[in-house]
C-alpha positions as CSV (number, residue, x, y, z in Angstrom):
1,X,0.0,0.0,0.0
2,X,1.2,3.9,-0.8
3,X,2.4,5.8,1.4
4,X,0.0,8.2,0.1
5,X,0.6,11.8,-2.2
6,X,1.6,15.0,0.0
7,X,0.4,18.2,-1.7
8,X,2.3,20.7,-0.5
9,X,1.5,24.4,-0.1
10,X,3.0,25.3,-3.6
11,X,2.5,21.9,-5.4
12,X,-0.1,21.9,-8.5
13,X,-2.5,18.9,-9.2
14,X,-3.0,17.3,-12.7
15,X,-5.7,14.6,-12.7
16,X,-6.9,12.6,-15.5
17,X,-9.5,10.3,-15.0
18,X,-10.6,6.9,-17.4
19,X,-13.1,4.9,-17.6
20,X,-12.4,2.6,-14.7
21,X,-13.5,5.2,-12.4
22,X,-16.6,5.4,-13.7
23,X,-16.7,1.3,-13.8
24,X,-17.2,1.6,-10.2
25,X,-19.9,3.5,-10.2
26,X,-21.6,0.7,-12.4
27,X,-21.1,2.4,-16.0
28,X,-19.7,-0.1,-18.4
29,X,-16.2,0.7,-19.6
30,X,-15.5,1.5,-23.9
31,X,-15.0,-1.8,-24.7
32,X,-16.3,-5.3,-23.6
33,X,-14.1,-8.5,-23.5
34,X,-15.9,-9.5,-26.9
35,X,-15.1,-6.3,-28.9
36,X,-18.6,-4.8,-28.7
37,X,-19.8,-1.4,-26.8
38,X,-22.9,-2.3,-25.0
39,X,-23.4,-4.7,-27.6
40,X,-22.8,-2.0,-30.4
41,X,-19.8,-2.0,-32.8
42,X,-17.6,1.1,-32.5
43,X,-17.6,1.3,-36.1
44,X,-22.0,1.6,-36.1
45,X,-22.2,4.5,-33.4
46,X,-19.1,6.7,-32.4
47,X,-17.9,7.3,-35.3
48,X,-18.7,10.7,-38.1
49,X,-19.6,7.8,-41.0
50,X,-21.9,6.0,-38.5
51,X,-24.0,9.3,-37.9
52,X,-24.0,10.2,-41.6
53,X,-24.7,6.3,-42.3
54,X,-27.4,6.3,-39.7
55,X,-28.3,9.2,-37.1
56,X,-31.0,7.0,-35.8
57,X,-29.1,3.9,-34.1
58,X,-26.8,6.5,-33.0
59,X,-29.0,8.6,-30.9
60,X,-30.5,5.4,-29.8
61,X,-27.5,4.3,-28.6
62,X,-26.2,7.7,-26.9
63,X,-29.7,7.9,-25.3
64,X,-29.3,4.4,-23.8
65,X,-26.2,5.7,-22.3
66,X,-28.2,8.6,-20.9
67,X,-30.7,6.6,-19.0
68,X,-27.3,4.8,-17.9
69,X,-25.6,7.4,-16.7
70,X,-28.7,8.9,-14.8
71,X,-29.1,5.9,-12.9
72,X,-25.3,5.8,-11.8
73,X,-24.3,7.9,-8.8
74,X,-20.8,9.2,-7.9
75,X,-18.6,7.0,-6.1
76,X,-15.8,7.6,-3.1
77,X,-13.3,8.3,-6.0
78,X,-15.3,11.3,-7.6
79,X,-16.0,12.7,-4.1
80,X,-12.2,12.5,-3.2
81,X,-10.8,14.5,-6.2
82,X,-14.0,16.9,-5.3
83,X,-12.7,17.2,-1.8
84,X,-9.0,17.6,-2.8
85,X,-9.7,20.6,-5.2
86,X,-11.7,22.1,-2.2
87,X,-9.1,22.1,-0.4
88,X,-6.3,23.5,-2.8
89,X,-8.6,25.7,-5.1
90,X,-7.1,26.5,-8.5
91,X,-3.9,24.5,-8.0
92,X,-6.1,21.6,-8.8
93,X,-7.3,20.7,-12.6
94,X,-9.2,17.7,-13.3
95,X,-9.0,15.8,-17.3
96,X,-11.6,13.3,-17.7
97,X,-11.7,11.2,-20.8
98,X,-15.6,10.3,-19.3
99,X,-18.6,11.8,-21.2
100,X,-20.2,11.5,-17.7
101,X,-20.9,14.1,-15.0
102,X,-20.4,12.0,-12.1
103,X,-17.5,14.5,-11.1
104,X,-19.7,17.4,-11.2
105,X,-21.8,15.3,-9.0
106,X,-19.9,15.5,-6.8
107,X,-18.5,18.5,-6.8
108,X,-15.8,18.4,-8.7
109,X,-15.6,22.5,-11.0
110,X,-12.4,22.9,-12.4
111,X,-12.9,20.3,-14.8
112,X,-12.9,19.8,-18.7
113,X,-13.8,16.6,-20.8
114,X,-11.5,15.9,-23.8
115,X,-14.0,13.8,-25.1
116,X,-17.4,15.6,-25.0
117,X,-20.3,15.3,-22.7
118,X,-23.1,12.8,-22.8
119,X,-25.8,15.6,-21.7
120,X,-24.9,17.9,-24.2
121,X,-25.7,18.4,-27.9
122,X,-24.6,20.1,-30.8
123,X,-25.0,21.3,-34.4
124,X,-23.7,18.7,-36.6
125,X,-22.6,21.8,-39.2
126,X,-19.9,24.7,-38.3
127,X,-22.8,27.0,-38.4
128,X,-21.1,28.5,-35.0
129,X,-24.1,27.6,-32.5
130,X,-23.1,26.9,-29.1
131,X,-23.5,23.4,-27.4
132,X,-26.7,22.7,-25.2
133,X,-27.3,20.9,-22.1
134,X,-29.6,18.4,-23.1
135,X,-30.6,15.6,-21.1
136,X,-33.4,14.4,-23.3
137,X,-33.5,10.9,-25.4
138,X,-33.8,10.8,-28.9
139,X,-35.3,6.9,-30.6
140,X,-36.2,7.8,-33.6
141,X,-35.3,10.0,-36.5
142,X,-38.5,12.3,-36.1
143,X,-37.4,12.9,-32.5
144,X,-34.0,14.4,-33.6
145,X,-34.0,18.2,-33.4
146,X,-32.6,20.6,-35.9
147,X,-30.5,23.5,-35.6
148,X,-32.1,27.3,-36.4
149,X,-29.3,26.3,-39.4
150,X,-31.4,23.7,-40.6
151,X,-28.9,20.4,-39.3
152,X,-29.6,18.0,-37.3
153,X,-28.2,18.2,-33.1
154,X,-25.8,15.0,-32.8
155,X,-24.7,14.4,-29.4
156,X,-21.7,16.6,-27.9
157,X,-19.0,13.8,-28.1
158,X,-15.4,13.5,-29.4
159,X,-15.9,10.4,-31.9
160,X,-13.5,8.2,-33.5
161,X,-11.7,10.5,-36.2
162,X,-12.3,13.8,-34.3
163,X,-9.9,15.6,-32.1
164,X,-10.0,16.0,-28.2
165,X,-11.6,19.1,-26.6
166,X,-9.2,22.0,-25.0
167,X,-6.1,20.8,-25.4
168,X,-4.8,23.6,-25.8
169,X,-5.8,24.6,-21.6
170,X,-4.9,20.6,-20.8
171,X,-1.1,21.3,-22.1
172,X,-1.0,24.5,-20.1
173,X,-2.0,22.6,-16.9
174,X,0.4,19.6,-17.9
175,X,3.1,22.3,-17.9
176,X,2.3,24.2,-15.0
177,X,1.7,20.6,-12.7
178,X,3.7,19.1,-9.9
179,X,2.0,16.0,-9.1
180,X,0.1,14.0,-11.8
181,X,-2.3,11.6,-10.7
182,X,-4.0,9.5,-13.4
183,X,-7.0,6.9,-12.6
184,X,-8.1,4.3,-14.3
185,X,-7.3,4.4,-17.9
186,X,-5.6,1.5,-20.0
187,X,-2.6,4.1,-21.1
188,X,-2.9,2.9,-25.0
189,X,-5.1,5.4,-26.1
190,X,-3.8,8.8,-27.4
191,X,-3.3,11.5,-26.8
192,X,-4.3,11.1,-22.8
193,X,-1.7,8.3,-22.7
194,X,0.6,11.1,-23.5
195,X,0.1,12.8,-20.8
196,X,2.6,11.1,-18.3
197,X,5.3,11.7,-20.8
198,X,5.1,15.1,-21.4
199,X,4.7,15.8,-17.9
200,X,8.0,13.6,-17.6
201,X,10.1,15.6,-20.5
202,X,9.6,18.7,-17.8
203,X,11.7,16.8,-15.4
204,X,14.9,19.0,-16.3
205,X,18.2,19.2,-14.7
206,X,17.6,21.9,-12.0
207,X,14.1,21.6,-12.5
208,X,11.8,19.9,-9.4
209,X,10.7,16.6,-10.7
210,X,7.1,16.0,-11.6
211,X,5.4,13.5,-9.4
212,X,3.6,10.9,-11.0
213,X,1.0,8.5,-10.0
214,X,-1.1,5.7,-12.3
215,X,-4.1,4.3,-9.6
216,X,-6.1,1.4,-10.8
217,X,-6.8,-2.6,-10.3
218,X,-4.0,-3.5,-12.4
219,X,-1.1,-1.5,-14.6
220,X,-1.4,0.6,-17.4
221,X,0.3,-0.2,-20.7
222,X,2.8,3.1,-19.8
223,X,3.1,1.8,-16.1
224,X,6.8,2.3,-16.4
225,X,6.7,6.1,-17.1
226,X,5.0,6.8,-13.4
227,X,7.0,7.3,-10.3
228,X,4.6,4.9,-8.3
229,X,1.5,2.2,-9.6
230,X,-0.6,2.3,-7.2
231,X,-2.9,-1.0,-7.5
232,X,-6.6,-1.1,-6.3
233,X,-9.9,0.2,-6.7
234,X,-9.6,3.9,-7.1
235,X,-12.9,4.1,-4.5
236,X,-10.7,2.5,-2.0
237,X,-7.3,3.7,-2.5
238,X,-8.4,7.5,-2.8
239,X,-10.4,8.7,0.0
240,X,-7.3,9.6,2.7
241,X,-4.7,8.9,0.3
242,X,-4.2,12.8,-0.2
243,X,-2.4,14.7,3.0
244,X,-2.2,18.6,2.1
245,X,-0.4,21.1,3.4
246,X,-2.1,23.9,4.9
């Protein structure tokens, strides 16, 4: 068992968080052992050709994730990180590659998702409109809104072939970081399995070295690029495994 992470009074956090966190709160993770997606093919529903190829199986199957998600409540993990950036305010940054909210749930604010949000929607054209909240499920193709443009709303989420949200602000936090503490992701899918690197090419002679952290039920692919593995259940090992520094 760790030791635990010290935060010190000057010490910024990094978080990313995977799907394994969510697992424990009962949300399936991408991909089943067979290959499938809550029985879907990636290929069929998170990807641009399987909207233009069918907008109706798609929604369907974003809406079954709604109901999913809606039904899943935060668990110790989410209410840890919300209690650690309590505590340190803005020196705290949370990257989830979750379309979730359970982290808003529970309190976590200083927050972004790289890959979209499962209760928002958006205009499938660049006609400029701003992404909704939208918490509403769409089964059929008469059900699907439309834009004031004229397109149809898809759901707000980074699919297969489309590039990650604010990356730009998720670089400026890797750079400005002391500690990274990533949860529950497999560390073979790009860019987020990045993350520990670049945070690692900062460790400079003469430079403090970046603390790193991988916490999860079993090792990453990129286990070797952390300072410490730390194996379990992210709702177990978390809660108490910060100390801060007033």
């Amino acid at each position: 068992m760790s030791a635990g992470i010290h935060v010190a009074a000057g010490d910024c956090v990094f978080v990313l968080t995977g799907a394994g966190i969510s697992a424990e709160s009962g949300l399936p993770t991408f991909r089943d052992s067979d290959g499938l997606w809550s029985g879907h093919r990636v290929e069929d529903v998170a990807t641009p050709e399987a909207w233009e190829a069918n907008p109706e199986l798609v929604w369907r199957f974003y809406s079954m994730r709604r109901r999913d998600a809606q039904r899943s409540e935060p668990n110790p993990a989410h209410h840890a990180f919300a209690a650690l950036e309590s505590q340190i305010g803005d020196r705290f940054f949370l990257c989830t590659q979750n379309v979730d909210d359970l982290h808003e749930r529970a309190g976590s604010r200083n927050l972004v998702h790289m890959h979209g949000e499962l209760f928002s929607s958006r205009c499938e054209s660049e006609c400029g409109a701003a992404a909704i909240a939208d918490k509403n499920l769409y089964e059929s193709i008469t059900q699907i809104p439309t834009c004031s443009c004229g397109a149809r709303i898809r759901p707000n989420i980074v699919w297969f072939g489309e590039y990650p949200l604010e990356m730009d602000r998720i670089m400026r936090e890797i750079d400005r970081c002391s500690v990274m503490v990533v949860v529950g992701t497999s560390g073979n899918v790009h860019p987020a399995a990045s993350f520990v690197h670049w945070a690692n090419q900062r460790n400079l002679p003469g430079e403090a070295k970046v603390r790193t952290y991988y916490i999860g039920p079993e090792p990453p692919l990129n286990a070797s690029a952390f300072t410490e593995v730390i194996l379990g259940k992210a709702g177990e090992v978390l809660p108490g495994l910060f100390t801060v520094e007033a």
